[in-house]
C-alpha positions as CSV (number, residue, x, y, z in Angstrom):
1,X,53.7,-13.6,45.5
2,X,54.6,-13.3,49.1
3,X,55.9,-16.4,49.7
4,X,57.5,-17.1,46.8
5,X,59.4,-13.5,47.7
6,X,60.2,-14.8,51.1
7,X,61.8,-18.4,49.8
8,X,64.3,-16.0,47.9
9,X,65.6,-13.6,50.5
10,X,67.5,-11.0,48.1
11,X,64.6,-10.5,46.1
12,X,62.4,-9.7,49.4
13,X,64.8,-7.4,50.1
14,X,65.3,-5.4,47.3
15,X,62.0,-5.3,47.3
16,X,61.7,-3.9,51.2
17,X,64.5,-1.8,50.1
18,X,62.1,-0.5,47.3
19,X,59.3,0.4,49.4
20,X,61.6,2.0,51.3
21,X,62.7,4.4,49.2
22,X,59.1,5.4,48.2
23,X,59.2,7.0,51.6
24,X,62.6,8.7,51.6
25,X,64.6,11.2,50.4
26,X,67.0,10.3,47.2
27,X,70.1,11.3,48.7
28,X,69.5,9.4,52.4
29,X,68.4,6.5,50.6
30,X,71.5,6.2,48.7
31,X,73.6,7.1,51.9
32,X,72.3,5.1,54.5
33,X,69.7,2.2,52.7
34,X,71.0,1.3,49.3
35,X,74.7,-0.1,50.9
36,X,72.3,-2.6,53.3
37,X,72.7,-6.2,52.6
38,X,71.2,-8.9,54.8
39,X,68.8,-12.4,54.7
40,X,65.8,-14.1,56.2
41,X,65.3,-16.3,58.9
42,X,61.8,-17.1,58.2
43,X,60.5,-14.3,60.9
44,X,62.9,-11.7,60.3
45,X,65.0,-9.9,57.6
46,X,68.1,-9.1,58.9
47,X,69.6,-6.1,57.5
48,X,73.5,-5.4,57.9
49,X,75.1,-2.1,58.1
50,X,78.7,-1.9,57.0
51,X,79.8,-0.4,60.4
52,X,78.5,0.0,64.3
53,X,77.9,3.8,63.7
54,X,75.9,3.4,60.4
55,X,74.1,0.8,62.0
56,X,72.8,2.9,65.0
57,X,72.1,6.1,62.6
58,X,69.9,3.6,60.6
59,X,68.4,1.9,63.6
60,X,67.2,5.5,65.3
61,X,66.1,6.9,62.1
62,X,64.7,4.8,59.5
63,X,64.5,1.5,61.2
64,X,60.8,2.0,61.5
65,X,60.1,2.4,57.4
66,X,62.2,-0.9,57.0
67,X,59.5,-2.7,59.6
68,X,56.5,-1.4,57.4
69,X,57.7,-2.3,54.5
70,X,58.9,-5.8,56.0
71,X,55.1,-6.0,57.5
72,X,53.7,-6.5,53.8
73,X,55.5,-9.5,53.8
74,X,54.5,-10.7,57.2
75,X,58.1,-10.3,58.5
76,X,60.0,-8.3,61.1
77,X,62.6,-6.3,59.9
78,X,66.1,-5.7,62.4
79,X,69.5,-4.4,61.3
80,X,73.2,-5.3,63.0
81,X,76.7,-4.5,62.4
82,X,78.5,-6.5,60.3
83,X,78.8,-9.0,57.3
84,X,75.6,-10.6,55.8
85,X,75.8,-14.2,55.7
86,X,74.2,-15.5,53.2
87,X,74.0,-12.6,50.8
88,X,77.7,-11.5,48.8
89,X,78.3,-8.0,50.1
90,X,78.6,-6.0,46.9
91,X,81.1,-2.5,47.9
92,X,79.2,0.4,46.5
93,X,82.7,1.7,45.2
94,X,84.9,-1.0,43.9
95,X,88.3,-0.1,45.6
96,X,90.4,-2.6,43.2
97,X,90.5,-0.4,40.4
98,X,93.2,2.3,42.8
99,X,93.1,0.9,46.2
100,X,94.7,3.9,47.9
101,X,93.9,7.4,48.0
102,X,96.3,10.3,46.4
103,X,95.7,13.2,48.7
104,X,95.8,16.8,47.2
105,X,98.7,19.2,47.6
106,X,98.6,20.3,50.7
107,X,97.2,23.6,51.5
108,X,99.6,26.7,52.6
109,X,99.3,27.9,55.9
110,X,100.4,30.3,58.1
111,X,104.0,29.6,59.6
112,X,103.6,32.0,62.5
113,X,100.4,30.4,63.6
114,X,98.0,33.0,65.0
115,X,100.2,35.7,65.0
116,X,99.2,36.3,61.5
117,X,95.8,37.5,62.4
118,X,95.3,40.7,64.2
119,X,92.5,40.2,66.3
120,X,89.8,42.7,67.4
121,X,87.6,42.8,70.2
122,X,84.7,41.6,68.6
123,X,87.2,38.8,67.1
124,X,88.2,37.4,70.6
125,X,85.8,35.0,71.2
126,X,86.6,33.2,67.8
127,X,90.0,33.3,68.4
128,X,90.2,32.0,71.8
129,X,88.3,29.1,70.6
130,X,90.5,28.5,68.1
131,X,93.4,28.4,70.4
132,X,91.8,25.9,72.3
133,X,91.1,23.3,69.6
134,X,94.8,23.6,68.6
135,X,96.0,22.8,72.4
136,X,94.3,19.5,72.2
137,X,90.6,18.2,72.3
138,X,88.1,20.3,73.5
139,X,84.0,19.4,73.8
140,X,82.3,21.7,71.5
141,X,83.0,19.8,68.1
142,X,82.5,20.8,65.3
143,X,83.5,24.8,66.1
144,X,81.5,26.6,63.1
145,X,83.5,30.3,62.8
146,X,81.4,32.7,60.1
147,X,81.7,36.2,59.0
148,X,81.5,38.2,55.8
149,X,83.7,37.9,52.9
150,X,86.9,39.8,54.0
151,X,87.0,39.3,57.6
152,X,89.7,36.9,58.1
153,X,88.0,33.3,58.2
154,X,90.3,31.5,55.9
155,X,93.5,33.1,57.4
156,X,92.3,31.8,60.8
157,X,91.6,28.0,59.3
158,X,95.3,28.4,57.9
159,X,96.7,30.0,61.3
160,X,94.7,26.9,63.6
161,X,96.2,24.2,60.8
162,X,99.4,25.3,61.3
163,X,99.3,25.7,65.5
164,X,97.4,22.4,66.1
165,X,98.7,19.2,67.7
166,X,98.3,15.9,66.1
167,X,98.0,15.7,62.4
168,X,95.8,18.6,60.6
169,X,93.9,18.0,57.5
170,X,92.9,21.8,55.7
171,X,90.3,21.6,53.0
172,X,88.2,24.8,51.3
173,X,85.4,23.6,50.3
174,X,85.5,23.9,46.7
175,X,88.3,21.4,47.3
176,X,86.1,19.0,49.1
177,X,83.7,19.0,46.4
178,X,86.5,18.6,43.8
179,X,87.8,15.7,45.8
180,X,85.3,13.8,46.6
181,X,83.9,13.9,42.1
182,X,87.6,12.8,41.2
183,X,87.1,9.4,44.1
184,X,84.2,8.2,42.7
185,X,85.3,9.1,38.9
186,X,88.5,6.9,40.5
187,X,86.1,4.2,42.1
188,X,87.9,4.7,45.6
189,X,85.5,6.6,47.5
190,X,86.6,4.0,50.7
191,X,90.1,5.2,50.7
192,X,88.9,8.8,50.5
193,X,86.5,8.7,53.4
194,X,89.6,6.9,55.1
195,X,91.8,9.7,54.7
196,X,89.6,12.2,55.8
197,X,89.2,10.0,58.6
198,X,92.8,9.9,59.9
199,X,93.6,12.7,61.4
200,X,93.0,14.5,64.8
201,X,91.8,18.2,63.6
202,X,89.2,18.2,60.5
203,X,89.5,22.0,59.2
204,X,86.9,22.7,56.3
205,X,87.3,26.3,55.1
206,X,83.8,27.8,53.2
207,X,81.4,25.0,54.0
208,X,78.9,27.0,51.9
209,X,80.7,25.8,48.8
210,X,78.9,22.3,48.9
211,X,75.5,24.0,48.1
212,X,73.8,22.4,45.8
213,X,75.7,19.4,45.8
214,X,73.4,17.1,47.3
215,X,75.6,13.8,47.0
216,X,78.9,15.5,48.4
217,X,77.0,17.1,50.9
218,X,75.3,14.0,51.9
219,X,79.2,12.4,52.3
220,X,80.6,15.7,54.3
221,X,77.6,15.4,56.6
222,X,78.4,11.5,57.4
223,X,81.8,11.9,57.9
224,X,81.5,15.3,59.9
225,X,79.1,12.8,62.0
226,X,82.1,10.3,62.7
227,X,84.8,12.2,62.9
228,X,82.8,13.7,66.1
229,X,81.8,10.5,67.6
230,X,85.3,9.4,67.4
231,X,86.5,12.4,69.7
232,X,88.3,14.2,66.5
233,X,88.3,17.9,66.3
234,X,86.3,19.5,63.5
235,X,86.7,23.1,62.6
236,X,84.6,24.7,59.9
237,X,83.9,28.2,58.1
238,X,81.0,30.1,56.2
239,X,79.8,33.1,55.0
240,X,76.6,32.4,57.3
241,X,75.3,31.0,60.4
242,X,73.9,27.3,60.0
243,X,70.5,28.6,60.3
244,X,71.0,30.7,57.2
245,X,73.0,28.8,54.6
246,X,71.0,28.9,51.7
247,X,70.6,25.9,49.5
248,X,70.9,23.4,52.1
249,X,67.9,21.4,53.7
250,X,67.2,21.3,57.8
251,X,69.0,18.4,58.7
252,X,72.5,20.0,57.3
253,X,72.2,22.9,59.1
254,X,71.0,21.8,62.4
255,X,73.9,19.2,62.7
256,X,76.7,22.2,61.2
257,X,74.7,24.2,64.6
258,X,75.4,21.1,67.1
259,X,78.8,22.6,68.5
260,X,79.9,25.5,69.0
261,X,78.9,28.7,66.4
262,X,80.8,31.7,66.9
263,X,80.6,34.8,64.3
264,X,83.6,36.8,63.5
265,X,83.7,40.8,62.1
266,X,85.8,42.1,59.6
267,X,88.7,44.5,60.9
268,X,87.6,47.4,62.6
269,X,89.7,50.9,62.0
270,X,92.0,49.7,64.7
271,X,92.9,46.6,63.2
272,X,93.1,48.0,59.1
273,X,95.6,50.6,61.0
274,X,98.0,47.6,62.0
275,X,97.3,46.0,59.2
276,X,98.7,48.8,57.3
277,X,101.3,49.1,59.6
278,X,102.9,46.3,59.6
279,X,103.4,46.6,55.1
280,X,105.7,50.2,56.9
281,X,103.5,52.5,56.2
282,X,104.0,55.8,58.9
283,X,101.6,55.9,61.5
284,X,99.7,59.3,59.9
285,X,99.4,57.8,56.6
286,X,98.2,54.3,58.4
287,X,95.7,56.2,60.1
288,X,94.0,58.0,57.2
289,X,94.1,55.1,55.3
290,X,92.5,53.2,57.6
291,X,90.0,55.4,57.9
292,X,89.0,55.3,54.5
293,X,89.1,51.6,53.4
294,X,86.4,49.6,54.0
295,X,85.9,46.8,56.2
296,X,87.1,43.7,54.4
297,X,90.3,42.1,55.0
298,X,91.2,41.6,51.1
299,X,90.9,44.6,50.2
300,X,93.4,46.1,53.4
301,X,95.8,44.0,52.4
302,X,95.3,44.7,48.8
303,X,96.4,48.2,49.8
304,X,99.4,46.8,52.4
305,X,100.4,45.3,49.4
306,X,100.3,48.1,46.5
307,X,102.5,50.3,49.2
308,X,104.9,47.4,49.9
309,X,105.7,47.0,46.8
310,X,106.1,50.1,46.1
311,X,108.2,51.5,49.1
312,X,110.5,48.1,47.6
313,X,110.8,49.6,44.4
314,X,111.7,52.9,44.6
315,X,113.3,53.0,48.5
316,X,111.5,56.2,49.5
317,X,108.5,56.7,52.6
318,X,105.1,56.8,52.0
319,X,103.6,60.1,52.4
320,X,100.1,61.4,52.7
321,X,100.2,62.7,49.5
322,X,102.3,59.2,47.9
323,X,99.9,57.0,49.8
324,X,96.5,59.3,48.0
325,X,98.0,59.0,44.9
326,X,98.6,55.7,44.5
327,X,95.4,54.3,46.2
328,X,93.1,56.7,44.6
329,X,91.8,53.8,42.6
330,X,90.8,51.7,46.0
331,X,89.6,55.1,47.9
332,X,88.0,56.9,45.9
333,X,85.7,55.4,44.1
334,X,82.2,56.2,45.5
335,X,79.7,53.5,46.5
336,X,77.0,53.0,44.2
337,X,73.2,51.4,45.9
338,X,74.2,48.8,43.7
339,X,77.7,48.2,45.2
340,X,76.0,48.5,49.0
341,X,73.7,45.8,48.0
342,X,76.2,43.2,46.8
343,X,78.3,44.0,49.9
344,X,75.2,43.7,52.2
345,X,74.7,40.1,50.3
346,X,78.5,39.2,51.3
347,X,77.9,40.5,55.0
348,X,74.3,38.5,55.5
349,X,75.8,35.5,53.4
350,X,73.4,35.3,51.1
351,X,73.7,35.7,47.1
352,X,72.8,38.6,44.9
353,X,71.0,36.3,42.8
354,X,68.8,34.8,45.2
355,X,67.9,38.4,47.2
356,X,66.7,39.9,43.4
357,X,65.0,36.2,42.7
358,X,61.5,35.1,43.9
359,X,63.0,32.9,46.4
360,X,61.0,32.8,49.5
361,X,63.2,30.8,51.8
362,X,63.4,31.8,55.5
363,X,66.9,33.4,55.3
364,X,66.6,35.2,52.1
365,X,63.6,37.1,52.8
366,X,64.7,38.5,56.0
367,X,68.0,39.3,54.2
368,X,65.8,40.9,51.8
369,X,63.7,43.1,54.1
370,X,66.7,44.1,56.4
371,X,68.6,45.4,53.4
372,X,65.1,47.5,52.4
373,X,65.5,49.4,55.9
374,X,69.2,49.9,55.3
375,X,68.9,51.2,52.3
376,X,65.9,53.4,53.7
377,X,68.3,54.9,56.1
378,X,71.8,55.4,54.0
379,X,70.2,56.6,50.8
380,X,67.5,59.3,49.5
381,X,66.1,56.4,47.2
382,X,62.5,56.1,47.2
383,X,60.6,52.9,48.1
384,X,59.7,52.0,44.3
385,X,63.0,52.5,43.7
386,X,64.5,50.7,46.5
387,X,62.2,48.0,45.4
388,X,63.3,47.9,41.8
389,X,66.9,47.9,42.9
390,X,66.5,44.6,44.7
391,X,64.7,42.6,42.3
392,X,62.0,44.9,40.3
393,X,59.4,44.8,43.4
394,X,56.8,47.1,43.9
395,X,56.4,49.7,46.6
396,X,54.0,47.8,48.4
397,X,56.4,45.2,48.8
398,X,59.1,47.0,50.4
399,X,56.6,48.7,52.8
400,X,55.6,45.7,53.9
401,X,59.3,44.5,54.6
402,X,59.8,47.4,56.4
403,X,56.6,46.9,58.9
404,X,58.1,44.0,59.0
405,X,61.6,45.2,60.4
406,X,60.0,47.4,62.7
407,X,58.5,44.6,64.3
408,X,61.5,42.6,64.7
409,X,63.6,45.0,66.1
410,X,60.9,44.8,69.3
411,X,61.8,40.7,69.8
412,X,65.5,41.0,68.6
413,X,67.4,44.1,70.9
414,X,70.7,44.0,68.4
415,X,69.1,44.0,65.2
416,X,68.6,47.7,65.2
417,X,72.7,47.9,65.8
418,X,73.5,45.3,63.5
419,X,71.6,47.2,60.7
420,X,73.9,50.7,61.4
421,X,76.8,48.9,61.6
422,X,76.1,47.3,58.2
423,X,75.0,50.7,56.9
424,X,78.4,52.3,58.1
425,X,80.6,48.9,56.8
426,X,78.7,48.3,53.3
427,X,77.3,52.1,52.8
């Protein structure tokens, strides 16, 4: 059996290429084995990666499950660069059917560049950063900004695409994912990857949309690798830090954490004042308003743009009393637990379904536990109920998680402070 597989070289290496991928996961399989073609020498099957970078990636991590497989055979195994010889290289995506790539509308940014976002002290970092990728290259690629929903991330991906040198190429994620489905429904996943390639700032707005989707995330991760190693500048945004993105695996998130993380806050009192402002609202009215709204960019300029419009239609000042009136329906609503526990989700970037689920992933129960403590604090509920609230648990449960807290806060200094400040933002 063995030698009549080694007189036929591409049936010893499918069958290598089998083994294989009884010893890996689907979607690296597909990515980085599957594509290999290659032949025998009578010592050696020579395996042939597409291009120098695949080649290495292959080499330094799965070289070694090729050789064991080849080793049944009583063979070497070895991979190189370039065109098989005496195997047809079969394209995984056959780029005849539409051999170029129709890019997407492109996305709207901000014509006055950073001057669109009003920056807050806590926001300075994030946004020097920024700068600094739109002046040119910089040596922290990829730059991974997060925040909670409403604190200005997508407005800063549109401010840097329309600031940076060089050509800029801004995606949301959702778009991404979208994208890449209609290539391969289009057989020109090659001219995709190309297009994505060809440009000098990579900005991916909400990386957290590709959960789930193993393929596309499998094809955001290789060409996030290559874009890097060819000195390009890569900018992403998420609702979480790499190490807690739920629903993607280790690997993901360590290389999303390889350059530079920064976290952003959503506008402070200061900033919703200006914010305000700016839509010509008086500077007493601004003030109380500001006050009052909550920390999330979308809903302050909801609000700037209820009392624009309004100050357009009928030509008169905002008032105290105009400005209650008409925003009593974003004011004055009170905040239900419920409501504080879907805006904690948003702030820890984690879902509401997977905080009242039996998940047990790393990021979700600590999400879990530190909204138990916050809720401890802000309301009068009692632990059963606190526990019923987030997912029916019992009162054990949430005693446990907040034990748990306690002991935490002694290793982490700011986790006590982060907890108030998400009590006084999402309470």
């Amino acid at each position: 059996m063995t030698m009549t597989a080694v007189r036929n070289p591409a049936i010893a290496i499918d069958a290598i290429k089998e083994s294989a991928k009884q010893k890996m996961d689907e979607g690296a399989y597909a990515t980085w084995i599957a594509p290999l073609r290659g032949t025998s020498d009578g010592a050696v099957f020579n395996f042939v990666a597409a291009n120098q970078f695949s080649c290495d990636f292959v080499k330094s991590a799965y070289l070694h499950i090729l050789r064991a497989a080849a080793a049944e055979f009583g063979m070497d195994a070895a991979i190189r660069a370039g065109v098989a010889p005496s195997i047809p290289v079969v394209p995984t995506n056959d780029n005849s059917v539409r051999p170029h790539y129709d890019s997407p509308a492109a996305a709207p940014v901000a014509a006055a560049g950073f001057d669109e976002f009003i920056a807050s002290e806590e926001n300075f970092f994030a946004l020097t950063a920024l700068k600094k990728v739109a002046a040119g290259a910089v040596t922290f690629s990829p730059l991974y900004i997060y925040g909670p929903e409403g604190s200005g991330k997508s407005l800063l991906m549109e401010c840097l695409s329309g600031a940076a040198r060089g050509r800029t190429l801004l995606m949301s994620g959702a778009q991404f994912v979208s994208e890449f489905q209609r290539a391969i429904t289009e057989r020109n996943v090659f001219a995709f990857k190309d297009f994505v390639r060809n440009c000098d700032t990579f900005v991916l707005d909400d990386v957290h949309a590709l959960c789930g989707k193993r393929a596309t995330t499998d094809e955001f991760l290789t060409l996030l690798l290559e874009l890097v190693r060819d000195g390009k500048n890569v900018v992403l945004s998420a609702n979480a830090s790499p190490s807690s993105l739920t629903g993607f695996d280790r690997r993901v998130q360590s290389v999303l954490a390889s350059g530079l993380v920064v976290d952003i806050a959503g506008p402070n009192k200061t900033v919703r004042k200006n914010i305000l402002s700016r839509a010509g609202v008086a500077t007493n009215v601004a003030e109380s308003l500001a006050s009052r709204s909550p920390a999330n960019g979308h809903i302050v300029a909801g609000l700037s743009k209820k009392v624009f419009a309004w100050r357009e239609m009928t030509g008169a000042d905002i008032t105290l009393d105009v400005a209650e009136k008409l925003l009593s329906d974003s004011l004055g609503a009170d905040k239900t637990p419920i409501v504080m526990v879907r805006n904690m989700c948003a702030k820890l970037g984690v879902s509401f379904d997977d905080v009242t689920s039996k998940s047990r992933t790393r990021g979700v129960v600590r999400a879990r536990m530190i909204m138990f403590a916050a809720l401890k604090a802000a309301t009068k509920l009692s632990l059963s109920e606190i526990g019923r609230l987030i997912g029916g648990r019992d009162h054990a449960t949430v005693l446990y998680g907040l034990s748990q807290i306690e002991k935490m806060k002694g290793a982490d200094l700011v986790l006590a402070a982060d907890i108030t400040q998400m009590i006084a933002e999402c309470g």
